[in-house]
C-alpha positions, -999 to 999 in steps of 0.1 A, spaced: 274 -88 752 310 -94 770 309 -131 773 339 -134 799 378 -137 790 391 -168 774 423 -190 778 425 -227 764 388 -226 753 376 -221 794 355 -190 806 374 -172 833 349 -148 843 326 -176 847 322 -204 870 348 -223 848 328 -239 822 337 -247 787 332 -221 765 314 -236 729 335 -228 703 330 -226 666 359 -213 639 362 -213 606 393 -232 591 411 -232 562 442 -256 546 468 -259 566 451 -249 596 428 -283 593 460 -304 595 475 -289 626 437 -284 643 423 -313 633 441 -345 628 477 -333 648 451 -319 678 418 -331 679 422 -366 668 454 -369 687 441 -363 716 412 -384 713 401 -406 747 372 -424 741 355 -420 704 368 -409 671 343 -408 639 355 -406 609 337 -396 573 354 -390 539 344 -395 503 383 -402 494 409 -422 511 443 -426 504 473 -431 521 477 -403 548 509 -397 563 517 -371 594 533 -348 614 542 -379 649 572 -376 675 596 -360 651 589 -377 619 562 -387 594 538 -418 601 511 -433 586 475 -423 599 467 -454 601 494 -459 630 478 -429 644 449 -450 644 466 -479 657 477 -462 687 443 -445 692 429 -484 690 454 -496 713 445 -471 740 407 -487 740 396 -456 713 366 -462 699 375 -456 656 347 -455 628 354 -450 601 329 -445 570 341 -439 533 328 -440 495 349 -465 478 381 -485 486 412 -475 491 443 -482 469 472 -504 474 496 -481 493 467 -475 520 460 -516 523 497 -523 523 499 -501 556 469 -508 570 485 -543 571 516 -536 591 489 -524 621 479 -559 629 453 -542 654 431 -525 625 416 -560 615 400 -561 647 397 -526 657 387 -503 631 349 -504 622 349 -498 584 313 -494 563 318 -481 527 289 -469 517 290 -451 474 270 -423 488 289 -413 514 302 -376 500 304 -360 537 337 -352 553 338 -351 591 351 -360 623 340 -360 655 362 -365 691 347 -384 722 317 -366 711 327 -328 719 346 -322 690 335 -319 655 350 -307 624 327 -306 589 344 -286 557 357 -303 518 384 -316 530 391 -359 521 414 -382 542 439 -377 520 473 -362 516 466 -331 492 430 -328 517 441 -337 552 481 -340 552 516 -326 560 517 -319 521 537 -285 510 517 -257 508 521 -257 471 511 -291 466 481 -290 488 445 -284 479 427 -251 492 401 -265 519 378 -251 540 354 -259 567 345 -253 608 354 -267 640 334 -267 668 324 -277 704 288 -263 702 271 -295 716 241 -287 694 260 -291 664 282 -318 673 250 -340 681 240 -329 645 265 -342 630 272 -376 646 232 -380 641 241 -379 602 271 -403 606 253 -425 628 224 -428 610 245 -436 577 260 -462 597 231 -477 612 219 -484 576 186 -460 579 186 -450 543 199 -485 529 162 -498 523 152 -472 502 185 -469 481 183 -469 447 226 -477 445 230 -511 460 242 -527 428 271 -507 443 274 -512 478 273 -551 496 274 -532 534 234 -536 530 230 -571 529 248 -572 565 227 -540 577 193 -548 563 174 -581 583 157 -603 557 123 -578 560 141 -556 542 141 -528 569 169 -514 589 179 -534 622 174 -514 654 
């Protein structure tokens, strides 16, 4: 079925409405769609999930920056950033995350150990889900012969993208922590879980 021509993701045969898209990925193409697109362009909302983090440098005005200015800039324009991640980051990524005094206050961090998921999702509309970590060799301006092979799928399809923040959010909101069997590894419960023991509302 002809669907309508396309230009910048809009239906022009149509009465103007977004077309849902959904494309496959892969390496490099995650960098430059993803994190120097998507997340740059972010307005209200920006999820983030990875198993790994490490100290993520980009492609920003003509030279390479920290994410977490990225991040800094995205929190200074009243962006909403979550992030979510597996285990704690090393030095390099705390001693940057320090120069960004506005991260104390305006990144939401929960580590959770079982966290092995590795999305994002933009002002709800946008969502990409594939291997790749927050990291350098995953999700940076590394050389294409130093960077890992990655793959995953982008999309605007609203059925998906509610899919996946449901996963994130309900991560986040701590609906699996009473029934976890590896919180001799994780100390985000004790905040999440009330006193009965069951997830707060």
């Amino acid at each position: 079925m002809q669907r309508g021509r396309l230009w910048g993701g809009w239906n022009l045969d149509g009465l103007g409405e977004p077309e849902a898209m959904l494309k496959f990925v892969a390496d490099r193409q995650i960098y430059e769609e993803v994190l120097c697109t998507a997340v740059a362009d972010a307005r209200r909302q920006l999820w983030l999930a990875t198993a790994d983090l490490k100290d993520l440098h980009v492609h920003k005005a003509g030279r390479m920056a920290p994410f977490l200015e990225v991040l800094s800039d995205l929190i200074a324009r009243n962006v909403e950033v979550r992030l979510l991640h597996a285990k704690e980051p090393g030095p390099r990524f705390r001693a940057d995350f320090d120069r960004y005094r506005n991260l104390a206050s305006g990144l939401e961090r929960m580590l959770c150990p079982r966290v092995h998921l590795k999305t994002v999702v933009v002002d709800g509309r946008f969502a990409y889900l594939g291997s790749a970590n927050l990291t350098g060799a995953g999700l940076g301006a590394k050389s294409p012969r130093r960077r890992n092979f990655e793959a995953g799928i982008v999309t605007t399809d609203a059925t998906l993208v509610e899919q996946v923040m449901e996963q994130f959010d309900g991560i986040w909101r701590g609906d699996h922590c009473s029934e976890c069997d590896r919180k001799e590894f994780c100390d985000e419960y004790i905040d999440i879980l009330p006193a009965g023991g069951e997830p707060a509302s």
